[in-house]
C-alpha positions as CSV (number, residue, x, y, z in Angstrom):
1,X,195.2,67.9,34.5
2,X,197.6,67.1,37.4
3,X,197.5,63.4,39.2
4,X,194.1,62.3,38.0
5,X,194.7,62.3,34.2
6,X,196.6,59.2,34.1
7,X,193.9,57.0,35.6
8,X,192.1,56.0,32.3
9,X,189.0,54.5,34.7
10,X,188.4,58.4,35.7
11,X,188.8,59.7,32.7
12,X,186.5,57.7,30.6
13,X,183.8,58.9,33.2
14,X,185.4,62.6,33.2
15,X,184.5,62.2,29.3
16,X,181.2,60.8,29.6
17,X,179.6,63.4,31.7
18,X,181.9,66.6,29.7
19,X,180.6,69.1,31.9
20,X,178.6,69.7,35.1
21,X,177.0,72.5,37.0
22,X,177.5,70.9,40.8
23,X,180.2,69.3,42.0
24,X,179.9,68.0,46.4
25,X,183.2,66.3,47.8
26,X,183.2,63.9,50.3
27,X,186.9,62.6,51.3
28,X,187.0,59.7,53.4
29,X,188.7,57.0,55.3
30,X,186.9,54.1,56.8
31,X,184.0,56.0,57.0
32,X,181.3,53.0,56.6
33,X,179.6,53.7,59.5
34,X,178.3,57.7,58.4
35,X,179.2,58.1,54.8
36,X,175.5,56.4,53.6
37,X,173.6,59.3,56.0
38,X,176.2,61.9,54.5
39,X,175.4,60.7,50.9
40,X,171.8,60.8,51.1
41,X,171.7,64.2,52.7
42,X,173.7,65.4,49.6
43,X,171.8,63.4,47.1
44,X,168.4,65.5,49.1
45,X,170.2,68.7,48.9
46,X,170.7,68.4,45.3
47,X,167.5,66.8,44.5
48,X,165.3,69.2,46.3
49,X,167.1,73.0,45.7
50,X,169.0,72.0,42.4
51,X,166.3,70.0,40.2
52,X,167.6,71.4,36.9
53,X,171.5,71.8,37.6
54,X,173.5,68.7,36.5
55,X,175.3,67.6,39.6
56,X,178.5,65.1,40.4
57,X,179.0,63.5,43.5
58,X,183.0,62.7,44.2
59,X,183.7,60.5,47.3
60,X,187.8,61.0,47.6
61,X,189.2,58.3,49.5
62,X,191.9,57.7,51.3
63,X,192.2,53.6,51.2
64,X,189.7,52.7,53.4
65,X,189.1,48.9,53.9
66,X,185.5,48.7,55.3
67,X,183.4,49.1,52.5
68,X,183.1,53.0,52.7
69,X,183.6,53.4,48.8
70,X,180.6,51.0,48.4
71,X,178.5,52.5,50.2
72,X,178.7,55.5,48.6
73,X,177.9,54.0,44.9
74,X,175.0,51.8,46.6
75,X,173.3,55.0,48.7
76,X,170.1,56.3,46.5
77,X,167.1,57.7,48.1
78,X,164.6,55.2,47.2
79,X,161.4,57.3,48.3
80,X,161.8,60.8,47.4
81,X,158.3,61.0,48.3
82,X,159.0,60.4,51.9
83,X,161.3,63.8,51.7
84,X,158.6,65.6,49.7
85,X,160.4,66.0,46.5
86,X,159.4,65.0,42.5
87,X,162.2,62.5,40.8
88,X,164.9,65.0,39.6
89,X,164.8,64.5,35.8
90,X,168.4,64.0,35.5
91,X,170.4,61.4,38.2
92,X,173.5,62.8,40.7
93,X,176.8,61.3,38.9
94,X,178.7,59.8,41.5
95,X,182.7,59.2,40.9
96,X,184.2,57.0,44.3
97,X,188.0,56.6,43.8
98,X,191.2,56.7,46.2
99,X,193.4,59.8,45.8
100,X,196.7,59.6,45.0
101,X,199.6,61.3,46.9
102,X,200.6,62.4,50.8
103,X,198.1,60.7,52.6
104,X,195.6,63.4,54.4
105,X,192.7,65.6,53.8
106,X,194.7,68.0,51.1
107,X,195.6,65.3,48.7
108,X,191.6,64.4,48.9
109,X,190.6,67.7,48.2
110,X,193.2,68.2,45.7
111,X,191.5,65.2,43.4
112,X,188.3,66.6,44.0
113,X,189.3,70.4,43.1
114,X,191.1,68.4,39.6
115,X,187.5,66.8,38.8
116,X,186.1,70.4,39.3
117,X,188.3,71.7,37.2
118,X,187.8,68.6,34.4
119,X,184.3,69.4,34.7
120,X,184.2,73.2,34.6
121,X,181.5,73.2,37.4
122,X,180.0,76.8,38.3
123,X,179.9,75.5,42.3
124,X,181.1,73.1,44.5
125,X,180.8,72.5,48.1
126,X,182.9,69.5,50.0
127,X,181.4,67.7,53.1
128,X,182.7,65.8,56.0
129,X,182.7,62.1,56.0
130,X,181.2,61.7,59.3
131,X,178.8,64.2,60.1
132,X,175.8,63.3,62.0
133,X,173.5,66.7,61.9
134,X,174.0,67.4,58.4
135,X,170.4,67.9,56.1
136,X,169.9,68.7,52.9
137,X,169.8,72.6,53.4
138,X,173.2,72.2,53.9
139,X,174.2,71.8,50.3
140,X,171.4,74.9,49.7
141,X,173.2,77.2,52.1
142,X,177.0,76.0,51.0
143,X,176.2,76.0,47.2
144,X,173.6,78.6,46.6
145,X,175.6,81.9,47.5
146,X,178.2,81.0,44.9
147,X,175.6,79.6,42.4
148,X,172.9,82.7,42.7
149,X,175.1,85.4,45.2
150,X,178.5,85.7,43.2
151,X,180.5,84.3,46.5
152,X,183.4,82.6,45.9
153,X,184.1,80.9,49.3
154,X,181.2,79.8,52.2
155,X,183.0,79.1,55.0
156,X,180.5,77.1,57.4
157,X,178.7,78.8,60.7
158,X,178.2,76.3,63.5
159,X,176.2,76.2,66.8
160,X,179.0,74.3,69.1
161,X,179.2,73.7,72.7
162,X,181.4,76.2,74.5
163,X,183.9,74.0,75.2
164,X,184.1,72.2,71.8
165,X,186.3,74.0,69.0
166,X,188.8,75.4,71.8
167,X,191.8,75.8,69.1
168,X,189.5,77.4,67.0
169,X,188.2,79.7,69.7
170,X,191.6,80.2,71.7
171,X,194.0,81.2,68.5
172,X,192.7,80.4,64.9
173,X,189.3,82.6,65.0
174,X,191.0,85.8,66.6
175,X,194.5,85.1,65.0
176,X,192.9,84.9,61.3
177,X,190.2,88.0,61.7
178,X,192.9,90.3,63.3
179,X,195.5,89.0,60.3
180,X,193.4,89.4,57.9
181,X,190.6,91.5,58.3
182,X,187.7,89.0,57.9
183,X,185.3,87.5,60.9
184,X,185.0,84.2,59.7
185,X,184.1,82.5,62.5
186,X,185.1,78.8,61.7
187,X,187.8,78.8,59.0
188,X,188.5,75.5,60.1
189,X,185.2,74.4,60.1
190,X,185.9,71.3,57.7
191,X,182.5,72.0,55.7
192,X,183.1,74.6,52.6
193,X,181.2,76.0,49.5
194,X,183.3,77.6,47.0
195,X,183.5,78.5,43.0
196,X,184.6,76.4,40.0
197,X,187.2,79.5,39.6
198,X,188.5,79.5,43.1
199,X,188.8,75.6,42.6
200,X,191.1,76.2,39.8
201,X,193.1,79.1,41.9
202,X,193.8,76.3,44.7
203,X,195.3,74.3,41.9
204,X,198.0,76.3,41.1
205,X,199.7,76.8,44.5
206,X,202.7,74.5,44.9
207,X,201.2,73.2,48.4
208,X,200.5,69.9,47.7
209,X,203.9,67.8,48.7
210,X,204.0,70.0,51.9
211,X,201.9,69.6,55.5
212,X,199.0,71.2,54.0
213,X,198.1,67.9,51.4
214,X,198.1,65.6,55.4
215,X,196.5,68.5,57.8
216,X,196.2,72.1,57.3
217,X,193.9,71.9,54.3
218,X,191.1,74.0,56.0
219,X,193.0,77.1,57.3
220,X,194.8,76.7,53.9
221,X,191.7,77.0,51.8
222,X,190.3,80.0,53.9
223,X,193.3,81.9,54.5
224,X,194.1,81.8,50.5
225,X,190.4,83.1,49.7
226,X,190.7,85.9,51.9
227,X,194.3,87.1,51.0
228,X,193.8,86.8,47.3
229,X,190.3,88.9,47.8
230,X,188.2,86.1,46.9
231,X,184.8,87.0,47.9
232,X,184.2,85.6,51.2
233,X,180.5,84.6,52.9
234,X,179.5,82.3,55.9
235,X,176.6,80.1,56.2
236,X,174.9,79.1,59.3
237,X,174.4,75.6,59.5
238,X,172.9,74.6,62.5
239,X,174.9,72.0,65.2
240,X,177.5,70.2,64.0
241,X,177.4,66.8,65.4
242,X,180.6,64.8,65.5
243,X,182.9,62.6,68.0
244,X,183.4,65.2,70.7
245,X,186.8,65.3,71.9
246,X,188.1,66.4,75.6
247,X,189.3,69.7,75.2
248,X,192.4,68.7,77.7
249,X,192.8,65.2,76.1
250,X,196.2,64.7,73.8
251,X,195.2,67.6,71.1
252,X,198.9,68.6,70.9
253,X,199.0,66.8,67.2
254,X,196.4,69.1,65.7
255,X,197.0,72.0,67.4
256,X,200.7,71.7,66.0
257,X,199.5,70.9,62.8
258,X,197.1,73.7,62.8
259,X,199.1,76.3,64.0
260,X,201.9,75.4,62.2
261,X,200.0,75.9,58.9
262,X,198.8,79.4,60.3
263,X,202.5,80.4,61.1
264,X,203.4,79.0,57.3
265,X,201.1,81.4,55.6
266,X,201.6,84.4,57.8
267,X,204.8,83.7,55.9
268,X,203.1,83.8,52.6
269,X,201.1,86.6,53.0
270,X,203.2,89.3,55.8
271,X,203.0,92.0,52.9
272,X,199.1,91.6,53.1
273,X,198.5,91.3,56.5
274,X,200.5,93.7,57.7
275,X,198.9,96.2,56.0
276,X,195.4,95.5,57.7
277,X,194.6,97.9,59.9
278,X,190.4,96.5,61.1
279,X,188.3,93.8,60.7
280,X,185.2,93.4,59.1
281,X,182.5,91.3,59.4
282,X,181.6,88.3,56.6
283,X,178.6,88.5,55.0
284,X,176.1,85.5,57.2
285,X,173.5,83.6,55.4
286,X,171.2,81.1,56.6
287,X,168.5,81.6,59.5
288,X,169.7,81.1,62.9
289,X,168.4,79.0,65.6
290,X,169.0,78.0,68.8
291,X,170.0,74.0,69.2
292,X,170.4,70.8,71.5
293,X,174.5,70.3,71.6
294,X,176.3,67.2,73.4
295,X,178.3,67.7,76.3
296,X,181.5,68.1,75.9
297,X,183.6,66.3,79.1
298,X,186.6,67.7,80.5
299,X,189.0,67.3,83.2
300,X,190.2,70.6,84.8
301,X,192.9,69.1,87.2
302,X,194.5,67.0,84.7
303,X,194.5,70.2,82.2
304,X,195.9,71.9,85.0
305,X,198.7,68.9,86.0
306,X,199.7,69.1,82.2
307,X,200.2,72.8,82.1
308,X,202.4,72.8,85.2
309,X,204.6,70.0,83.9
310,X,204.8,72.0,81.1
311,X,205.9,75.1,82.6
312,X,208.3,73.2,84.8
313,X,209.8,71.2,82.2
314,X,210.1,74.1,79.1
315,X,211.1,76.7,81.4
316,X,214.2,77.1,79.7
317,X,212.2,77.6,76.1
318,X,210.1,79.8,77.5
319,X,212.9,82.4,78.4
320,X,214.8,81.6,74.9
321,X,212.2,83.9,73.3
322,X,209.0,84.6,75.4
323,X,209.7,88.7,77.2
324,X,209.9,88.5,81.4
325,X,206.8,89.8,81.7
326,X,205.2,86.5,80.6
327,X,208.0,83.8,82.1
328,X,207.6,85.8,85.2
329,X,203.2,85.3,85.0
330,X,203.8,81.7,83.9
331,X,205.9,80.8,86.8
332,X,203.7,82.8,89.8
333,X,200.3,80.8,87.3
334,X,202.2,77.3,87.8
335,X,201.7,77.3,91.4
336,X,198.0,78.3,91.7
337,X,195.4,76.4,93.1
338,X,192.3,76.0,90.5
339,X,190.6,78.4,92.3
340,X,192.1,81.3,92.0
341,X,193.8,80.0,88.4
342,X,193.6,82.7,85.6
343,X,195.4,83.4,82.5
344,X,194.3,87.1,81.4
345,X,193.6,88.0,77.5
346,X,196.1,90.4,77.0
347,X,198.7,88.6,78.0
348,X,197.4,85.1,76.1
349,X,197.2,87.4,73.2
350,X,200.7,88.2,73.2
351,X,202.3,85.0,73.8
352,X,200.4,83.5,70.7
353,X,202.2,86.8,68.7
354,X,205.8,85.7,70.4
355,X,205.3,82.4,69.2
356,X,204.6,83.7,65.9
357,X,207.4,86.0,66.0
358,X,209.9,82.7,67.5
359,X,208.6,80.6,64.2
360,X,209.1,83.9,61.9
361,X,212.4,84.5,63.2
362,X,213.6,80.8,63.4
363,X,214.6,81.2,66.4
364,X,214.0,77.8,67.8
365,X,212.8,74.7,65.8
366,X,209.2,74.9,64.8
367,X,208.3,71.2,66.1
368,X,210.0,72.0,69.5
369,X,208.3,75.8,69.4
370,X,204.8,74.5,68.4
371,X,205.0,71.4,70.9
372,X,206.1,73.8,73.6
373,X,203.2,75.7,73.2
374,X,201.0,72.8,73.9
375,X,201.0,72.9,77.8
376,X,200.3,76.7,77.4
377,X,197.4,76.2,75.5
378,X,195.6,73.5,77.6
379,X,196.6,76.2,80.8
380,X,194.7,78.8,78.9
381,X,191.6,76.4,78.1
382,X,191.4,75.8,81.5
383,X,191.2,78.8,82.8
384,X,188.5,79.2,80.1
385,X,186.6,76.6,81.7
386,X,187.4,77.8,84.5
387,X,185.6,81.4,84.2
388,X,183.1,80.1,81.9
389,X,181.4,77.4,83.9
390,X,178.3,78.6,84.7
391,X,178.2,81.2,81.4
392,X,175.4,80.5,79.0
393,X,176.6,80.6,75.0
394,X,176.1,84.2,75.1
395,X,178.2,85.5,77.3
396,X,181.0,82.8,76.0
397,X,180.6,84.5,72.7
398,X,181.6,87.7,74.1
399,X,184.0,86.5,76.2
400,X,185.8,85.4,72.9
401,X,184.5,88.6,70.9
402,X,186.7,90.6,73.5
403,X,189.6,88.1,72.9
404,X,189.7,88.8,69.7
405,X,189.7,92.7,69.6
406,X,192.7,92.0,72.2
407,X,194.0,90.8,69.2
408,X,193.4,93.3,66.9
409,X,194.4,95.7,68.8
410,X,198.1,94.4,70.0
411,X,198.7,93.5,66.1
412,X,200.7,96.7,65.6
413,X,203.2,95.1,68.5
414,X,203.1,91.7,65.6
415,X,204.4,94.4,63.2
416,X,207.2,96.0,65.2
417,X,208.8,92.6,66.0
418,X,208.4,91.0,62.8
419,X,210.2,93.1,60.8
């Protein structure tokens, strides 16, 4: 049963409740402040779309010292009423416990895909910790294609603000649909539905003494549905309300993290992706609305400052691996004023392959390559913001509908080099 059977507190409630339908995971750290509005929404969901389905609630945490694990035991909705719901006839089973292991989101989900598997649960779904805008439909729209639509992985479908999510709209979305065939538009979306059997499939990969148990986890989960031909849905949840973050503020530790675990499984997986010719969309559930978003700040001239240093600096990198064509764009780009700064598609597009190609080929060491590519990345989301100022979510949309197809359609170039 992997690094849960040992713990004899677990597994006298593992034999108590034998088997469920349900299972929602919530991994945490010091997450006292949300985790009771996160809990409550799940206990709704449950209550008001699963009444007969016997249901476990697993909060997966990671040590924290505020209470969070408390909380979660001491979170019940006391009116159901109030919410419009009957008393479901049987209670939510809730397991709180720290994971064992690296410390990070993958060895969370790891105990909560081992207490699936325990339980031979039909569905699960796991949750962020500190979501803000998260209802009860939620845990309809994650769990129900799987439970009633024979899906075997809901990745999540978000309203964000155009400037939020600029990894995933820069390089994961369009590197992921062009890899390997499927528009899933946030496969690192941090909110997932999947099956009891896909649960189980995740368990047997060797992954979880590597990056992906401390970061990685969500491109790891998505990327291994698709490739193994899972069957693959999205869900449109509304907004997704967190901590925004300043697309030009330090992001170089996820987007290394991140796109390192990308540049891992293309590894994995080069004898599938390089067999995909087109992409196809993902079957999209849920009705879709417009919604209120929070701004999202950012700083142009120090986004620009940093890419300049960068260019200056890592010169030298650049030209280890990157063709003229680009080294010669990046130095004219370096002294631009923000007015007339631009970084075209097609040549963003094939820097992100070079870089795939440099990790492929070991041709310099991945920490230096993927920190090297910081600088470049916060130029490029510049000149996003840039262009996109005054574009309404729309028209950002198909500015990064036409990024991606740049990426499709260069893919064969990914081919040639790689091999």
């Amino acid at each position: 049963m992997g690094s849960i059977a040992f713990r004899k507190e677990i597994q006298e409630q593992l034999d108590r409740i034998k088997e469920a339908d349900i299972l929602v995971g919530i991994p945490s750290y010091n997450n006292a402040r949300t985790i009771g509005h996160v809990v409550s929404a799940v206990q709704a969901g449950l209550a008001k779309y699963f009444p007969d389905q016997k249901a476990v609630l697993v909060n997966s945490d990671g040590g924290s010292t505020d209470g969070t694990m408390d909380i979660v035991q001491k979170t019940v909705i006391e009116d159901f009423q109030s919410i419009l719901m009957q008393h479901r006839k049987d209670r939510v089973f809730k397991i709180a416990l720290p994971y064992h292991g690296l410390p990070g989101k993958g060895s969370a989900f790891r105990t909560i895909f081992e207490i699936a598997a325990a339980l031979n649960v039909k569905a699960c779904a796991v949750v962020d910790s500190d979501l803000r805008s998260i209802t009860p439909e939620w845990i309809e729209l994650l769990i129900k294609p799987v439970m009633e639509g024979g899906f075997d992985y809901v990745a999540p479908l978000y309203h964000r603000h155009k400037y939020d999510g600029t990894i995933t709209n820069s390089i994961v979305y369009p590197l992921t649909r062009a890899l390997y065939g499927k528009r899933v538009r946030q496969p690192i979306g941090g909110d997932f539905g999947f099956s009891g059997g896909l649960a189980k499939f995740y368990l047997t990969k060797n992954v979880w003494d590597t990056d992906v148990a401390r970061y990685g986890i969500d491109i790891w989960m998505t990327t291994t549905a698709i490739a193994n031909n899972f069957k693959v849905c999205q869900s449109f949840l509304g907004a997704k309300i967190h901590d925004p973050k300043d697309p030009g503020a330090d992001l170089s530790a996820m987007l290394n993290q991140v796109v390192g675990a990308t540049f891992d499984l293309m590894e994995t997986y080069s004898s599938i992706w390089s067999a995909i010719k087109i992409s196809e969309p993902a079957p999209t559930f849920g009705f879709r609305y417009a919604v209120g978003l929070e701004p999202v700040s950012v700083n142009i001239e120090r986004m620009l400052e940093r890419f300049r240093l960068g260019v200056r600096e890592l010169g030298d990198i650049y030209k280890s691996f990157l063709p003229d064509k680009i080294t010669d764009f990046l130095s004219r780009a370096e002294t631009l004023p923000k007015e007339k700064f631009h970084f075209p598609d097609e040549l963003w597009v094939e820097l992100i392959y070079y870089f795939a190609i440099a990790a492929h080929k070991k041709l310099i060491n991945k920490e230096h390559l993927l920190k090297s590519l910081t600088p470049l990345y916060i130029g490029r989301t510049a000149a996003f913001v840039i262009e996109t100022w005054d574009s309404g979510v729309e028209e950002v949309e198909d500015k990064i509908e036409r990024l991606c197809a740049g990426f499709e359609e260069k893919k064969d170039n990914l081919r040639y080099n790689w091999d």
